[in-house]
C-alpha positions as CSV (number, residue, x, y, z in Angstrom):
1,X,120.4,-38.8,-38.5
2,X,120.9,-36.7,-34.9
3,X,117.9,-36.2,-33.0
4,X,117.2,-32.7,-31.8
5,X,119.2,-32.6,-29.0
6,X,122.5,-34.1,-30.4
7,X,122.1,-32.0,-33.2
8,X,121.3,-28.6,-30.6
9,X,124.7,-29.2,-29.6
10,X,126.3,-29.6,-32.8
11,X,124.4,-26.4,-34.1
12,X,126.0,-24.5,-31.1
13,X,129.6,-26.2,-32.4
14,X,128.3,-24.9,-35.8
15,X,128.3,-28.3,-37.5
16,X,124.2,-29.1,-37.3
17,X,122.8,-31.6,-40.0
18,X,119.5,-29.7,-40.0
19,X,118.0,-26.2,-38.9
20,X,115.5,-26.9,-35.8
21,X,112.2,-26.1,-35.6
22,X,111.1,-24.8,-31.9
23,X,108.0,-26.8,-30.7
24,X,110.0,-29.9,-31.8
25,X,113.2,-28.7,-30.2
26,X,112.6,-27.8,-26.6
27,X,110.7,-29.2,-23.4
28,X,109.8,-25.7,-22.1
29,X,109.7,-25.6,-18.3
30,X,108.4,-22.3,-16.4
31,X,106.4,-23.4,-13.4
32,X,108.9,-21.7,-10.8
33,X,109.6,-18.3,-12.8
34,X,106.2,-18.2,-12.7
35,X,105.8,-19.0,-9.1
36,X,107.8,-16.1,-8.6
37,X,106.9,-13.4,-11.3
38,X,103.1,-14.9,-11.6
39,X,103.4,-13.4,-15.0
40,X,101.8,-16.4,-17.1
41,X,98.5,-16.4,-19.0
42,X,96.2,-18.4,-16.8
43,X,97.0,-16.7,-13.5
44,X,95.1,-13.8,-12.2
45,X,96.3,-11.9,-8.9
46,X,99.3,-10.9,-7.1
47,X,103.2,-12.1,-7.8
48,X,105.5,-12.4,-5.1
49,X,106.9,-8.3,-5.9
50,X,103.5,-7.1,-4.7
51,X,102.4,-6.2,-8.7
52,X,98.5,-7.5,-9.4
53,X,98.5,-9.2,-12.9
54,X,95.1,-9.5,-15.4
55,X,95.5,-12.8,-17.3
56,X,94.0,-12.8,-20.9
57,X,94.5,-15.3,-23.7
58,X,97.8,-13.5,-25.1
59,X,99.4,-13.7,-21.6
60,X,99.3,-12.0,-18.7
61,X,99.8,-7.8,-17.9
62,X,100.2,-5.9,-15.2
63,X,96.4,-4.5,-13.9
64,X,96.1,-1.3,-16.0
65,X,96.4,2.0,-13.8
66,X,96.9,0.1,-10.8
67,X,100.9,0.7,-10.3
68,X,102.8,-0.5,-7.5
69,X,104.1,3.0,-7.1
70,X,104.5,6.0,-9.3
71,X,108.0,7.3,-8.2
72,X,110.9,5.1,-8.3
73,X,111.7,6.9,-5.0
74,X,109.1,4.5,-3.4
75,X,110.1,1.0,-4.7
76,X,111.9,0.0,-1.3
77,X,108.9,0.3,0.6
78,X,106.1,-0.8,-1.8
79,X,108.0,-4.0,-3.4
80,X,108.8,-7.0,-1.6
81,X,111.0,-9.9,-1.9
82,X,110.0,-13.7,-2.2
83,X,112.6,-15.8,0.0
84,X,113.6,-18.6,-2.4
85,X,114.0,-21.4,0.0
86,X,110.4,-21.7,0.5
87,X,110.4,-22.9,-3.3
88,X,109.7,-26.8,-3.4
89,X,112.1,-27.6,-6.4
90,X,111.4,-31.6,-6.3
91,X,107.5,-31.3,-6.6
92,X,108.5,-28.6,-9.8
93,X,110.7,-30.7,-11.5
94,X,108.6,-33.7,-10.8
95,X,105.8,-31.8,-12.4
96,X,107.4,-30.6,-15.3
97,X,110.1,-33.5,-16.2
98,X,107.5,-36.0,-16.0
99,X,108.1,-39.1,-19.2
100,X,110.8,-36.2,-20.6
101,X,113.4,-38.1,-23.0
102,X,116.2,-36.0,-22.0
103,X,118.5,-37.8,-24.4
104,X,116.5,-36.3,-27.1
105,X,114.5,-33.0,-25.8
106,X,116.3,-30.2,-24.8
107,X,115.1,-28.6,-21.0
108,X,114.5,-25.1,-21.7
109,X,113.0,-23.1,-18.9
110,X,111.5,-20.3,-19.9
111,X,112.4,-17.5,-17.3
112,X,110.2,-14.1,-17.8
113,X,109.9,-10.5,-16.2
114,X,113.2,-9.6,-16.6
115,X,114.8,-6.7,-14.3
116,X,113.7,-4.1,-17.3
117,X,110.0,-5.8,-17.7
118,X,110.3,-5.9,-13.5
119,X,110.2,-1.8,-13.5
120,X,107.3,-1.3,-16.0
121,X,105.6,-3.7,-14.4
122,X,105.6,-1.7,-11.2
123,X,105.1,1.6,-12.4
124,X,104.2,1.5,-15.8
125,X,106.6,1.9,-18.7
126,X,105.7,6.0,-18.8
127,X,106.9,6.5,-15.0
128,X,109.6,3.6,-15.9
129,X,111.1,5.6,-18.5
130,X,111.2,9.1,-16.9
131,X,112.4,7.1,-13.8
132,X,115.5,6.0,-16.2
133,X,116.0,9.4,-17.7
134,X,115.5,11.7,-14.4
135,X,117.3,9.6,-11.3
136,X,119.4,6.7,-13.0
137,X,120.9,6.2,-9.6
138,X,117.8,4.6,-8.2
139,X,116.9,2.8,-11.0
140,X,120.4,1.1,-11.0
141,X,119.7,0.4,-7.2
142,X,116.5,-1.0,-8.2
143,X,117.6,-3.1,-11.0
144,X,120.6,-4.6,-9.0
145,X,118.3,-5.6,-6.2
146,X,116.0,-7.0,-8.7
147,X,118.8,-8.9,-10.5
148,X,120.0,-10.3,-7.0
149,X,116.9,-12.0,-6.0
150,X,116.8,-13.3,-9.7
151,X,120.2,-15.1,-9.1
152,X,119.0,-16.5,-5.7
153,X,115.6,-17.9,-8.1
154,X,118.3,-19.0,-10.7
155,X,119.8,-21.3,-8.0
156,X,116.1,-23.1,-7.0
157,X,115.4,-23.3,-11.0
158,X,118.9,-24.9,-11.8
159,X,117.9,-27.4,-8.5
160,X,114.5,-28.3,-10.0
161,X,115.5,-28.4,-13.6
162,X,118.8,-29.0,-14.1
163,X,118.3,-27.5,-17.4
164,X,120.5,-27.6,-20.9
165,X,119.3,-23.7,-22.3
166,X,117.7,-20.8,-19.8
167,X,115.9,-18.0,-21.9
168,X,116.0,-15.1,-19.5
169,X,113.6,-12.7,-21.2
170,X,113.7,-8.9,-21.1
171,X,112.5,-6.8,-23.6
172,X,114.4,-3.5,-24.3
173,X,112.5,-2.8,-27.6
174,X,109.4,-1.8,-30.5
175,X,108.8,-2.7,-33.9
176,X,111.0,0.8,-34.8
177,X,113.8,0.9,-31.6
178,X,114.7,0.7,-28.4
179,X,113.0,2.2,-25.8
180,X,115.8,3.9,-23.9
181,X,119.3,4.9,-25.5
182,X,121.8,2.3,-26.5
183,X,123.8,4.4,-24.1
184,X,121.1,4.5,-21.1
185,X,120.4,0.7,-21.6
186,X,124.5,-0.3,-21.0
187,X,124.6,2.1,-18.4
188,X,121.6,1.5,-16.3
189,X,120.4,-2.3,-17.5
190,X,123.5,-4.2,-19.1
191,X,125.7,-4.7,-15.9
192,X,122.7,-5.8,-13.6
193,X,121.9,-8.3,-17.2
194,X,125.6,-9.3,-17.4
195,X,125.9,-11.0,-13.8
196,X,122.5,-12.8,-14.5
197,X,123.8,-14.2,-17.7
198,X,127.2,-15.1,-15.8
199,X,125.2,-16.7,-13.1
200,X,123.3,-18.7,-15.8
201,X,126.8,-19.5,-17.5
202,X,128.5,-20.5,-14.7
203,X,125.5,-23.1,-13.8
204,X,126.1,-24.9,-16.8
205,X,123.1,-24.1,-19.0
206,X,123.4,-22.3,-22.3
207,X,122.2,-19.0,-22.7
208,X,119.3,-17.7,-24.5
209,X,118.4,-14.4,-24.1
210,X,114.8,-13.4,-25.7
211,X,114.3,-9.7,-26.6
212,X,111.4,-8.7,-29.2
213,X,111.6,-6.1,-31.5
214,X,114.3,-4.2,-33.0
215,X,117.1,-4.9,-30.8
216,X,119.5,-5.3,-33.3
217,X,122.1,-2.3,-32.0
218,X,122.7,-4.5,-28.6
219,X,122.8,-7.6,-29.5
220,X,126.7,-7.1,-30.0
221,X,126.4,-6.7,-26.4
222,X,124.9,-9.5,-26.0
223,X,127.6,-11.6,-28.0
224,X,130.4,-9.3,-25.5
225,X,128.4,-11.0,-22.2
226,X,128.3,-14.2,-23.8
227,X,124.8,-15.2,-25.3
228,X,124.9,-18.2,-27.5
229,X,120.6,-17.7,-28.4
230,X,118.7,-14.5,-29.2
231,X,115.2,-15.6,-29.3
232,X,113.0,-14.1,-30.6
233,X,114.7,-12.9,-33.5
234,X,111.7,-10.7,-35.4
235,X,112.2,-9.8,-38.9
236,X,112.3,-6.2,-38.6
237,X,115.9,-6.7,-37.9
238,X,119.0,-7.9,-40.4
239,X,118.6,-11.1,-39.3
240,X,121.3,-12.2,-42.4
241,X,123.8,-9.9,-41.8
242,X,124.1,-10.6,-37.9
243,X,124.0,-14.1,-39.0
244,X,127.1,-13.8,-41.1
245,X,128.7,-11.7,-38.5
246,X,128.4,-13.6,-35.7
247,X,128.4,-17.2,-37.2
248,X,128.1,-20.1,-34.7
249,X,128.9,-17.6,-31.9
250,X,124.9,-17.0,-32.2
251,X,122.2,-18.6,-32.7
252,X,119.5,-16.9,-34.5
253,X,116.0,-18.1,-33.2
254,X,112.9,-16.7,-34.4
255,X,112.9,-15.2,-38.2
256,X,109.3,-15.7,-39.1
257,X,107.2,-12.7,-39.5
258,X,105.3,-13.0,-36.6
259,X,103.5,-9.6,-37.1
260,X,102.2,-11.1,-40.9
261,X,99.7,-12.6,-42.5
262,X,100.7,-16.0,-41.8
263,X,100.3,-15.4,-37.9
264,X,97.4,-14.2,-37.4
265,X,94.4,-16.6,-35.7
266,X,93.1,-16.7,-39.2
267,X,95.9,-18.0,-41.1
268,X,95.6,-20.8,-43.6
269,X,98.7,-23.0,-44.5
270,X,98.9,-22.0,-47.8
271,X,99.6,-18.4,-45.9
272,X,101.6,-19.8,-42.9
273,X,104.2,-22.7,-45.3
274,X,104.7,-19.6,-47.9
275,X,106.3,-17.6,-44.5
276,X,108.2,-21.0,-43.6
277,X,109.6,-21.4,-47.3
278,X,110.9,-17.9,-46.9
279,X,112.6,-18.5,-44.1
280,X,114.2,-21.6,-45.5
281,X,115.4,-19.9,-48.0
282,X,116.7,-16.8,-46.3
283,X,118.2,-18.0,-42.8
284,X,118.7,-21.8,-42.9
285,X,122.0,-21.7,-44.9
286,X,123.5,-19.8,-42.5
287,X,123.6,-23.2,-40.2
288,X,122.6,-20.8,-37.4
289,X,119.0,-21.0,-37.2
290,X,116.5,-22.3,-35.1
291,X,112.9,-21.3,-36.4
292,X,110.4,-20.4,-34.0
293,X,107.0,-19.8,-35.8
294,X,104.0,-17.8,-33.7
295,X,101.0,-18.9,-34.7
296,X,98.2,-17.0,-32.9
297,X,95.0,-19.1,-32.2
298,X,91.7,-18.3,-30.0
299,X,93.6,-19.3,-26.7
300,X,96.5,-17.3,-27.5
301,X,100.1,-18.1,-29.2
302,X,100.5,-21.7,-30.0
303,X,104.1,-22.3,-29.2
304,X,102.2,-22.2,-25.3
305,X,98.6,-23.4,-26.0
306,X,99.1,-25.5,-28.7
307,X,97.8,-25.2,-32.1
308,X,96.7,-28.0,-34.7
309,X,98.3,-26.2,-37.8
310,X,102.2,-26.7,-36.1
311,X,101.8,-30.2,-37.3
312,X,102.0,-29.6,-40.9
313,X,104.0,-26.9,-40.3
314,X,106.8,-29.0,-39.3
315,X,106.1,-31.7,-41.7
316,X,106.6,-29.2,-44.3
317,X,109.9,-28.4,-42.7
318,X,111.3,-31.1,-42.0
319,X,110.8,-32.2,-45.1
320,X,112.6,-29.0,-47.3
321,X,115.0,-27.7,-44.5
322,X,118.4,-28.1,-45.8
323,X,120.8,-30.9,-44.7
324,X,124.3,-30.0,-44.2
């Protein structure tokens, strides 16, 4: 039998022996995104972009009604820029690649605050959004200088990491839609997205790209720039019939219902193995599938704090996931 990283890369070739499971499949790294974007749950304060952040047990948000500025007109004199070389990569990937088996865990950093999440983080997705709509020259200005200084991170994470999968995350969407137009987001977003993901490519590292919600009317863009992951892949999309369109060019990662019954701090197992059974049934036979299950506990989501009931979660899979 493969272990989860031989068989990551034949799932990516399309010819896995068994669906993976998240938690079991990936060492998730983060330290230096978060260095950067200080967008993590147990850090309180400023990031390097000037933005003060309020940490709670669900994560991290920007300080509510305290914007970094209100018109995008502003952002070149309120925002700053981190210089990257003042990063120390060795004590960060000593820290976080400490007793890792990298012949069987897969190194996934875990890169947040994309250049979308970046603007509504400054001046709140209201001001972010009339931004977009009423001077789209600025905001392209803004996202490309935001998107530069992510590819001059990308080169101290690659340094400290040396990574097999980077899940730049940017979310574009609700539980209903986007949040701009399909046309607005390849206009404004997409080409600033595209040299990211081509950085990423070109350092070797598969690309994972995690957008919430229903996203489902991009992600043939995101095919088009060459993602081989969408994570996290919620249900209110057709997960099934992107899976049989796209086929091993992506992996679907997500597919539990992670706005149900089964993920709420509350959930039993009975509630939460029903929700894994279903998507066993619906997604694994597809052989592109990688399940990532939120559980929500006290602390906050479990695939980050840890929660006991993952444990028979993946006994139970393990046990009933198909075999190819």
């Amino acid at each position: 039998m493969m272990n989860e990283k031989e068989n990551f890369y034949a799932l990516l070739d399309g010819k896995p022996q068994y669906a993976p499971e998240y938690t079991q499949l990936y060492h998730v790294c983060g330290g230096i995104p978060a260095f950067v974007d200080k967008a993590r749950r147990d850090s309180s304060g400023f990031d390097s972009y000037g933005v003060r952040w309020i940490a709670g047990a669900e994560g991290a948000i920007p300080a509510p009604g305290q914007c970094l500025f209100e018109e995008i007109s502003e952002w070149k004199n309120k925002m700053t820029f981190m210089d990257t070389d003042t990063i120390d990569t060795k004590f960060w990937g000593e820290l976080e690649l400490r007793d890792v088996d990298r012949s069987k865990k897969v190194v996934n950093v875990m890169w947040g605050t994309g250049i979308f999440d970046r603007i509504t983080s400054c001046m709140g997705f209201e001001n972010a959004l009339i931004a977009m709509a009423e001077d789209p020259d600025e905001c392209y200005e803004f996202f490309g200088a935001v998107a530069d200084h992510k590819i001059q991170t990308l080169k101290k994470i690659v340094e400290a990491y040396h990574p097999d999968v980077i899940t730049y995350c940017d979310d574009y969407a609700n539980a209903r839609n986007l949040f701009m137009s399909p046309s607005c987001y390849r206009e404004l977003i997409k080409p600033h997205q595209k040299r990211i993901l081509d950085a990423i490519k070109e350092s070797g590292a598969v690309v994972c790209q995690h957008t919430c919600g229903k996203c489902e009317s991009i992600v043939p863009d995101y095919v088009e720039m060459g993602v081989r992951i969408w994570s996290s892949a919620q249900h209110m999309n057709d997960l099934t019939a992107i899976q049989k369109e796209y086929g091993k060019k992506l992996i679907v990662e997500g597919g539990f219902n992670g706005s149900g019954a089964a993920a709420l701090v509350d959930a039993d197992m009975p509630e939460i193995l029903e929700e894994v059974q279903r998507c066993i049934d619906t997604y694994v036979p597809y052989k592109n599938f990688i399940l990532f299950a939120c559980l929500m506990n006290e602390r906050g989501n479990g695939t980050a704090v840890g929660d006991p009931r993952y444990r028979p979660l993946d006994e139970y899979w393990y046990s009933r996931v198909q075999y190819f």
